[in-house]
C-alpha positions in Angstrom: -43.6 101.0 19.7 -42.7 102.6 16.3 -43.0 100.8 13.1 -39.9 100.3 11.1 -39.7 102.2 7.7 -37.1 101.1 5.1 -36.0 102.2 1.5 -35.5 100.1 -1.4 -36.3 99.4 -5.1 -39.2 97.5 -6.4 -37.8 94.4 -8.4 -41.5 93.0 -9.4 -44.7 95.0 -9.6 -46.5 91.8 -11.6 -48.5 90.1 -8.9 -51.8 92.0 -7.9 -51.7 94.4 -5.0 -48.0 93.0 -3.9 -44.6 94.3 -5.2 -41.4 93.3 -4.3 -39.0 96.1 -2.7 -35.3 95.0 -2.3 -33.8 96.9 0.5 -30.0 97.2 0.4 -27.9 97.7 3.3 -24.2 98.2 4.2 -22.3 97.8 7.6 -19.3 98.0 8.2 -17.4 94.1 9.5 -16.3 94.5 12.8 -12.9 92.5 12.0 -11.7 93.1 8.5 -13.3 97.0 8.7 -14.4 96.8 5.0 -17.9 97.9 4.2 -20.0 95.5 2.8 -23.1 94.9 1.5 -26.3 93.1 2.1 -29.7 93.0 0.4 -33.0 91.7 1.2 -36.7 91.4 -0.7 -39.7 92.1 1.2 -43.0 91.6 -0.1 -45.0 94.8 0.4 -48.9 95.6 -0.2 -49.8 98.2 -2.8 -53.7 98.7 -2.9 -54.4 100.8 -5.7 -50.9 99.6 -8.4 -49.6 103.0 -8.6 -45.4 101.4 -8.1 -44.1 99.8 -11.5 -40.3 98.3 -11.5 -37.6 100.2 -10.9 -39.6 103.2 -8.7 -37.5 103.4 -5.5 -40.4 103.7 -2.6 -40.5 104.0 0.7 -42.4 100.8 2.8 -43.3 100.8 6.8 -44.3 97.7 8.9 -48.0 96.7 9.4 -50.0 94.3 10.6 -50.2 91.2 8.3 -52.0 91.2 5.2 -51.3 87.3 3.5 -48.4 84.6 4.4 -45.7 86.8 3.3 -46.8 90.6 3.0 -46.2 92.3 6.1 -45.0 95.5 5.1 -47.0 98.5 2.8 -45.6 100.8 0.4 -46.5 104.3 2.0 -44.4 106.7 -1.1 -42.2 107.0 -3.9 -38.5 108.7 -3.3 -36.5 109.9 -5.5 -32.7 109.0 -6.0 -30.4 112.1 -7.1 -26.7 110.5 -7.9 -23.9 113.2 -7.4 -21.0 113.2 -9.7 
């Protein structure tokens, strides 16, 4: 099976090893047809501290680390906004 791989921004870098990534999505409601949008935090392992606040990263599933870290933070992206 193939592990998951989300996108998001990392909220908190301050703990050691562990930032915190919020992943944003939007669907669309299957009634009222307006998109909307839901957001998440995920706890995610980062060995070495290279991620700071604000870096938008890349994380993938793995096995689990601690109570809560379950995910690891595999690269930094980089958001372009078009005008």
């Amino acid at each position: 099976m193939t592990k998951k791989i989300l996108k998001g921004t990392i909220t908190s870098a301050k703990n050691n090893k562990t930032v915190v990534v919020e992943v944003t999505r939007k669907f669309k409601h299957p009634f009222y047809s307006k998109v909307i949008s839901r957001s998440k935090k995920y706890h995610a392992h980062d060995e070495m501290n290279n991620f700071k606040e604000g870096d938008y990263v890349e994380i993938i599933e793995c096995k689990p680390i601690s109570k809560k870290k379950t995910w690891e933070v595999v690269k930094k992206w980089y958001k372009f906004k078009q005008n």
